[in-house]
C-alpha positions in Angstrom: -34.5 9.5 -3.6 -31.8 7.3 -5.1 -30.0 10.0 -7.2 -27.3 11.1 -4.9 -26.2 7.4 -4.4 -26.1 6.5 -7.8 -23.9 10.0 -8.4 -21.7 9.0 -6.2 -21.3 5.4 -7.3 -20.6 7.0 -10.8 -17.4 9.4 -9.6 -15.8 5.3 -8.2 -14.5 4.2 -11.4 -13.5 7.9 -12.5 -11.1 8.6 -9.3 -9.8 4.6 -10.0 -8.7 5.7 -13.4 -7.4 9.2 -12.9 -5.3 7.0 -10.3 -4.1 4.7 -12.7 -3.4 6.9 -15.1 -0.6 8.8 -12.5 0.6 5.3 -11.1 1.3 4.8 -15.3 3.0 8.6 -15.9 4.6 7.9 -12.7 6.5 4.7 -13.7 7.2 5.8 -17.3 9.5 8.6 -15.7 11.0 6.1 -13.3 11.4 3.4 -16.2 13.2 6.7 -18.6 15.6 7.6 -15.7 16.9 4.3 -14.7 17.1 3.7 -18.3 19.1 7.1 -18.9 21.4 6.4 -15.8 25.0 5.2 -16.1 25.4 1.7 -15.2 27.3 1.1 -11.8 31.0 1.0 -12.0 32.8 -2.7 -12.3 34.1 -3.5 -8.7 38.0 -2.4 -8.8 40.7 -5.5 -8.3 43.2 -4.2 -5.9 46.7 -5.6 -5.0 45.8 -6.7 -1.9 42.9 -8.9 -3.0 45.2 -10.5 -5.9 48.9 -9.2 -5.5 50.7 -9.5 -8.6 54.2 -11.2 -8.0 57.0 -10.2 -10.7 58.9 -12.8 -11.0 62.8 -13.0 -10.9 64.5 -13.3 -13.5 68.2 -14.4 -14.2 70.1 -16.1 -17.0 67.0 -15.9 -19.0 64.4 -17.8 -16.4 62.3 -17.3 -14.1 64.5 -18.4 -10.4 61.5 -17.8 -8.0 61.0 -21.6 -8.5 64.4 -23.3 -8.9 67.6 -23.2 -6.6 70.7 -21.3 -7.6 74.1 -22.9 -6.4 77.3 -21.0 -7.3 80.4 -22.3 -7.0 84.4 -20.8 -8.2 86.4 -22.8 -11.2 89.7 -24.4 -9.5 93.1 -23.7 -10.9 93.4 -26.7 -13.7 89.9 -27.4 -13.3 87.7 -28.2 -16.9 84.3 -27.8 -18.1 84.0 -31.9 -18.2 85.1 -31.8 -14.7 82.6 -29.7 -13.3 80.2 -31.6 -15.4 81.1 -35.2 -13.8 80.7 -33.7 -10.2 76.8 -32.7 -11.3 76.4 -36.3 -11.9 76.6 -36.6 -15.5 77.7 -39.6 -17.0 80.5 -39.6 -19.6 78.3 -39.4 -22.9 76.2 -36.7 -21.5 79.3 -34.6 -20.4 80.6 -35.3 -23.6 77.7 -33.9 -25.6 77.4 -30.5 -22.9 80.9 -29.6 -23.2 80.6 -29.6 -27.0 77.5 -27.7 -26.6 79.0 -25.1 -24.1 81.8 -25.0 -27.0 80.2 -24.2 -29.7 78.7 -20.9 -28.3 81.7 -19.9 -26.2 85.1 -21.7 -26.3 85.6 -23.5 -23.3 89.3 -21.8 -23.4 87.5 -18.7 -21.6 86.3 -20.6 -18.7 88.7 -19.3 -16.6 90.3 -20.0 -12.7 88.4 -18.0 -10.1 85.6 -17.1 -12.4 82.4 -17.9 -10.7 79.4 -20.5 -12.8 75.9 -21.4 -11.0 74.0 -24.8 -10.8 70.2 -23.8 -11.9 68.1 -27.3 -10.4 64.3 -27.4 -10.6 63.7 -29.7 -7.6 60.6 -31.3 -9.8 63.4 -32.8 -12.4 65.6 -35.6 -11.7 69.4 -33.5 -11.7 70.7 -30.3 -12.1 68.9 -28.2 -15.3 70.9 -25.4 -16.4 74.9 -24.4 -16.0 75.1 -20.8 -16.5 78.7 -18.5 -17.3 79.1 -15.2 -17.3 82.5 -14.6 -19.7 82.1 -10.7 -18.9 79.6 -8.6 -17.1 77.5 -7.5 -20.0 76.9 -11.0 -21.5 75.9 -14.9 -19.9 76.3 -18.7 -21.9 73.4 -20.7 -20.8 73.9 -24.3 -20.7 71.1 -26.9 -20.9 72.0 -29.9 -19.0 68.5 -31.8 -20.2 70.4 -32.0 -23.3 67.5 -30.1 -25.3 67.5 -27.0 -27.4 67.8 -24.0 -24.6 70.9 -23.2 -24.3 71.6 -20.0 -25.7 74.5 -17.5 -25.2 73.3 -14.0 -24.9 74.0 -10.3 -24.8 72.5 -8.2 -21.7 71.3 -5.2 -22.0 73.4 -1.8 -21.1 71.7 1.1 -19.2 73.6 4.6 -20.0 73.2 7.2 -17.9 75.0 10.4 -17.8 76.7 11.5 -14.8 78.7 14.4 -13.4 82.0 14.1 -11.6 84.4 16.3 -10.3 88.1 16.2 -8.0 90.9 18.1 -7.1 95.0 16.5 -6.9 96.6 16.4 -3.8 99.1 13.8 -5.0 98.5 12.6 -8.1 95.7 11.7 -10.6 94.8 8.6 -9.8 94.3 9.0 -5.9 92.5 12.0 -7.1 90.0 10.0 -9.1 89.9 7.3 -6.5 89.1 9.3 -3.9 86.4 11.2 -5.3 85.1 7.5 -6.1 85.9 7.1 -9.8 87.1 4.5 -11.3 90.1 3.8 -12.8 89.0 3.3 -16.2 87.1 6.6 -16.0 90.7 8.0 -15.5 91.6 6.6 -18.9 88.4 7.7 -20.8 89.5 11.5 -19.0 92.9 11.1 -20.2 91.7 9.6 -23.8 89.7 13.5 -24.2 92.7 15.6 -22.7 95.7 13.9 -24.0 96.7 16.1 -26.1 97.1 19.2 -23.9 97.2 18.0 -20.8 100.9 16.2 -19.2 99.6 14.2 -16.7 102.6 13.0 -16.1 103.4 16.6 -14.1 100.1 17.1 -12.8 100.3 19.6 -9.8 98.8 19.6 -6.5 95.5 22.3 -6.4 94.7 21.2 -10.2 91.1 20.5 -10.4 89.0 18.8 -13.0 85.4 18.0 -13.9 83.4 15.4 -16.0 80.1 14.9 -18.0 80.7 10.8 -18.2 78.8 8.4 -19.7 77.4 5.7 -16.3 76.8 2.3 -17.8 74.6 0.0 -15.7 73.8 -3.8 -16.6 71.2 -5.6 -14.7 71.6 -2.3 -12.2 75.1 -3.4 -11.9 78.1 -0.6 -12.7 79.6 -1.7 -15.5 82.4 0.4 -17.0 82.1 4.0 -17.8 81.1 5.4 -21.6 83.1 8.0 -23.4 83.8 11.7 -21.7 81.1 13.9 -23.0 83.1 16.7 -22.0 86.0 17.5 -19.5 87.8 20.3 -17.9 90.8 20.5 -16.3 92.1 23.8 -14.6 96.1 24.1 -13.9 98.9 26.3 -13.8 96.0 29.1 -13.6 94.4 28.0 -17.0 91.2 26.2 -18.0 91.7 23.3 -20.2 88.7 22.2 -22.1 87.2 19.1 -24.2 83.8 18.7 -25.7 82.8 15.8 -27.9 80.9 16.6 -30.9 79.8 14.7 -34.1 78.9 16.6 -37.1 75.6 15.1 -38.7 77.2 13.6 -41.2 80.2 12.2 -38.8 83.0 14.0 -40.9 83.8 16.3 -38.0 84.3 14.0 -34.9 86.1 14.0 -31.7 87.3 16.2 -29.0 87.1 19.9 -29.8 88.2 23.7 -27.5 86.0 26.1 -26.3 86.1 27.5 -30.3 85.5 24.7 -32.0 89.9 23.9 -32.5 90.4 20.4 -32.7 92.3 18.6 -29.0 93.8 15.9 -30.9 97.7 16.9 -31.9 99.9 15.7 -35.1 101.4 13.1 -31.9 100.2 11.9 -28.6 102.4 13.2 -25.6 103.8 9.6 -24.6 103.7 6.6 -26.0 102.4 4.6 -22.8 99.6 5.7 -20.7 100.1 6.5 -16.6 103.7 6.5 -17.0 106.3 8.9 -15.2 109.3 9.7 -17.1 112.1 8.5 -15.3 114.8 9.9 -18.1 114.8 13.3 -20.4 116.4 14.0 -23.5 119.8 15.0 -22.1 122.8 15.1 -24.3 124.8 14.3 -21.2 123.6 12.0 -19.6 125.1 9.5 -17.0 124.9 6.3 -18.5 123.3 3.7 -15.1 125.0 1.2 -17.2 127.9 2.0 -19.0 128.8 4.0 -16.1 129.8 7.0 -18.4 128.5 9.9 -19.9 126.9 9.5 -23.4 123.8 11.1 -24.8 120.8 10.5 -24.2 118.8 11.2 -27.6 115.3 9.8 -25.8 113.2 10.2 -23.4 112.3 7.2 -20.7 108.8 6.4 -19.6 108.9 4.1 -16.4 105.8 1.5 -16.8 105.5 -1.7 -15.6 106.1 -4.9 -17.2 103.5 -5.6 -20.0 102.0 -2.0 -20.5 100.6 -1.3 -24.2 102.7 1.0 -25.6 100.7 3.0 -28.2 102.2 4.4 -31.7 101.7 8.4 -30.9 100.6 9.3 -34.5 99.3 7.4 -37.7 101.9 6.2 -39.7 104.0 2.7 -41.4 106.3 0.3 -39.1 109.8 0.6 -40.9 111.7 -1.5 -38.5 110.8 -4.0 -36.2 113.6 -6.5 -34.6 116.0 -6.7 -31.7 119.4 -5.0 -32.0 122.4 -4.4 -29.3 121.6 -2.2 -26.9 117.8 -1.2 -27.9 116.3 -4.3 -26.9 113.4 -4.9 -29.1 112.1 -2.5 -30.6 109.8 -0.8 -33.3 110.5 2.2 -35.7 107.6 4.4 -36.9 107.7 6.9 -40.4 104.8 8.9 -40.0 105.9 11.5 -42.7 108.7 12.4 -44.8 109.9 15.1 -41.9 108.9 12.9 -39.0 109.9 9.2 -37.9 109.7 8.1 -33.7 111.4 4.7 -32.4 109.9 2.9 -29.1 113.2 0.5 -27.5 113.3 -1.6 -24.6 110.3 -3.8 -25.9 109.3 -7.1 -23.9 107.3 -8.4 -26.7 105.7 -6.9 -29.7 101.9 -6.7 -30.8 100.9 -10.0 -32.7 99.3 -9.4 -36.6 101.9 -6.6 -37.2 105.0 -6.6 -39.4 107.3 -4.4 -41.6 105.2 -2.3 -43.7 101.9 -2.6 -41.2 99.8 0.7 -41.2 99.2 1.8 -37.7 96.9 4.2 -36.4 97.5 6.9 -33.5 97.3 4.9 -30.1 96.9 1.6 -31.7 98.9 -0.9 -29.7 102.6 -1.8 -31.1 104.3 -3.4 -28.5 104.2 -3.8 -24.6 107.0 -2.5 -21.8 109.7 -4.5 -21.0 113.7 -4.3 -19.9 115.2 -6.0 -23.1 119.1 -4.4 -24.2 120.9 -2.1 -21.8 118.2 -1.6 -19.3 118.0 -1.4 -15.4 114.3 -1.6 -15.4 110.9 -1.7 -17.2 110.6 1.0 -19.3 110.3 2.6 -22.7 113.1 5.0 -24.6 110.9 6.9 -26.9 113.0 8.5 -29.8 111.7 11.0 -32.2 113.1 12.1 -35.6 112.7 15.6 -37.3 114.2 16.1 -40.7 116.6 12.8 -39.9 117.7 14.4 -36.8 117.0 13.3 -33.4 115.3 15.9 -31.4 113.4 16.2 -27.9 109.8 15.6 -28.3 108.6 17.6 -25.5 110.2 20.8 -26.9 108.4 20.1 -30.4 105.5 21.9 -31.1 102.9 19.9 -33.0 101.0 21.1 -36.1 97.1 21.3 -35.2 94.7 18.8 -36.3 92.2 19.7 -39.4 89.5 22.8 -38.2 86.1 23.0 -38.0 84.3 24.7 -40.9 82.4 27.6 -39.8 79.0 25.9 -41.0 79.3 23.8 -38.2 80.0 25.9 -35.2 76.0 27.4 -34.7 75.5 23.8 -33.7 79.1 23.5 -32.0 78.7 26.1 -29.6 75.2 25.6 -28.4 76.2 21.7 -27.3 79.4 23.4 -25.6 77.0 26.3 -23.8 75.0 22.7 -22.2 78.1 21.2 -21.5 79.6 24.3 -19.7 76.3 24.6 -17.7 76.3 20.9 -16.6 80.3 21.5 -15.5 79.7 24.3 -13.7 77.7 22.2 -11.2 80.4 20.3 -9.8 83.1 23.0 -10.3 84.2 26.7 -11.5 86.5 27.8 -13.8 89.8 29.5 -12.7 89.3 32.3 -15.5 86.3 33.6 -16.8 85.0 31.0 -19.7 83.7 34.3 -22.0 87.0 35.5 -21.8 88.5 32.4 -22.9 86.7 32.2 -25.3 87.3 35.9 -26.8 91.1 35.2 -26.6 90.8 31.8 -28.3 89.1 33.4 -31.5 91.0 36.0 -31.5 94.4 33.5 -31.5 92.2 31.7 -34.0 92.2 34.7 -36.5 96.3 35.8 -36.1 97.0 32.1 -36.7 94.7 32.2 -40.0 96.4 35.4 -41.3 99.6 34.0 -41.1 
């Protein structure tokens, strides 16, 4: 009679352990996949919880925290006395200015340049004077008297830029006007000088420009070096690509076939000139008041231009003398000799018997001798007789060698895409280019 109930108290303890035994299998495969899970992902930092400040930086420190006061150097006023007025005594001024000296001479500080007081409110006086001689570079001045004052270089940005204009007048209000500068005018001038008169420039002549943009501290500073110019007159393309050969031998301006730009001579020996005289054999004298012959030709400049040797060559004579003014004579060969009158001073370091390089400074525009005005008589000898220079055609410059134009070419094909952005042609370039080599080859069979 009591079977059944003990049966059924026997299958308890079985049902508890087939149980346990699936809580256990159960929790093993709960423990392996939370094991074999990725952890969470770290909780991300964003700006807005903890914004990172850059901080500003000028002359070399951080300015968030200090006070900048700048302030203009007076006509007559010294380092020492904008030292005193910062409240320095007399030994401490002393020992700054000396400081300041010794990594920029205090000569430079000049009138109307600007300097700036640097004060950290938490120090007793001003901390820092700071200078900037030029743009691209600041002197640092520790007031404290302690070991951070530094003068220092700033770093230069280049970019390269096109530009582009078109003369209505003449050059100048053509670069200004599209926004250039005029030392961008110069570097253009510096790639084109030798076939280009831009003293006769034209109205409707048009040019364009691969420049290098200089930046410094996001600041324009003056352009680079023309990459590569064109300038379109007279129904002609004029062209000027700069190229370096890897081993530098071959450098400079070169034409659309690879033919040197730069002459035996330069055009005119001073830049953004007119001429105001030709080479006339009878010429009005304005101050003689006769005719007598005029075996130069006159460049109107004002006072003080550089006037620049127009080829390489030796000073031969260099003095003052009756009606010339000062002047400087030039041999550059045995068949060719130039003379540059009228001087107002000459170029310091140079002397009878100086070697001088094309477009090296010799002397600077003046009015000395028989002159009614600034200006320089340019005078140029061929075989020891005085001809005009402007009828003279120049021997070329040295070639390319053939090994180098592969390497040529494909830099001019970039540079002729890049122009052709801001500007076309007046004739087609491939024809140009034909004509050139085929110049190229009568020339070399001659």
């Amino acid at each position: 009679m009591n079977l059944p109930h003990r049966k059924r108290k026997l299958r308890l303890p079985r049902v508890a352990l087939v149980s346990a035994l699936c809580l256990f299998v159960c929790a093993a495969i709960v423990y392996s996949l939370v094991g074999l899970a990725p952890p969470p992902p770290h909780p991300e930092l964003t700006t807005n919880a903890f914004p990172i400040v850059t901080p500003t930086l000028r002359f070399g420190l951080a300015t968030d925290t200090v006070s900048l006061r700048t302030d203009t150097i007076l006509e007559g006023q010294t380092l020492s006395d904008i030292l005193l007025q910062q409240g320095l005594d007399n030994q401490q001024t002393f020992d700054a200015a000396n400081a300041f000296n010794e990594l920029l001479d205090v000569r430079d500080l000049r009138a109307g340049r600007v300097y700036t007081i640097i004060d950290d409110e938490d120090t007793e006086g001003p901390d820092f004077l700071a200078y900037q001689p030029s743009i691209y570079e600041y002197v640092r001045l520790d007031l404290k008297g302690g070991d951070l004052s530094e003068r220092t270089r700033l770093p230069v940005k280049t970019e390269i830029a096109l530009a582009a204009g078109k003369i209505e007048s003449n050059l100048w209000n053509a670069m200004t006007g599209a926004g250039l500068s005029h030392a961008l005018t110069d570097r253009m001038e510096d790639a084109l000088q030798w076939s280009v008169d831009f003293y006769h420039v034209q109205p409707n002549d048009a040019f364009q420009l691969i420049y290098e943009k200089k930046f410094v501290e996001g600041e324009d500073a003056a352009p680079g070096m023309v990459k590569a110019a064109r300038y379109s007159t007279g129904g002609d393309d004029i062209y000027a690509f700069w190229y370096c050969s890897p081993d530098s031998t071959y450098q400079g301006y070169f034409g659309l076939n690879g033919e040197p730009m730069k002459s035996t001579f330069l055009k005119s020996p001073v830049r953004f000139s007119r001429m105001s005289s030709a080479f006339n054999l009878r010429r009005f004298h304005p101050v003689q008041k006769r005719i007598k012959p005029h075996l130069g030709t006159d460049y109107a400049a004002a006072r003080g231009t550089p006037i620049l040797a127009t080829a390489d060559g030796v000073i031969v004579e260099r003095g003052r003398r009756g009606g010339n003014g000062n002047f400087v004579k030039v041999r550059h060969s045995k068949q060719y000799t130039t003379q540059y009158l009228h001087m107002q001073k000459f170029e310091e370091g140079q002397s009878v018997g100086t070697r001088v390089r094309q477009g090296e400074t010799i002397g600077y525009v003046g009015s000395t001798g028989l002159a009614t005005g600034p200006h320089v008589c340019y005078r140029f000898w061929k075989d020891g007789r005085q001809i005009d220079h402007t009828k003279l055609r120049f021997p070329p410059a040295k070639n390319m060698p053939d090994s180098l134009l592969p390497e040529f070419e494909a830099l001019r094909d970039t540079y002729l895409f890049e122009l052709n952005k801001v500007g076309q042609p007046l004739r087609d370039t491939k024809e140009q280019i034909a004509e050139g080599k085929k110049l190229q080859a009568e020339m070399a069979a001659k």
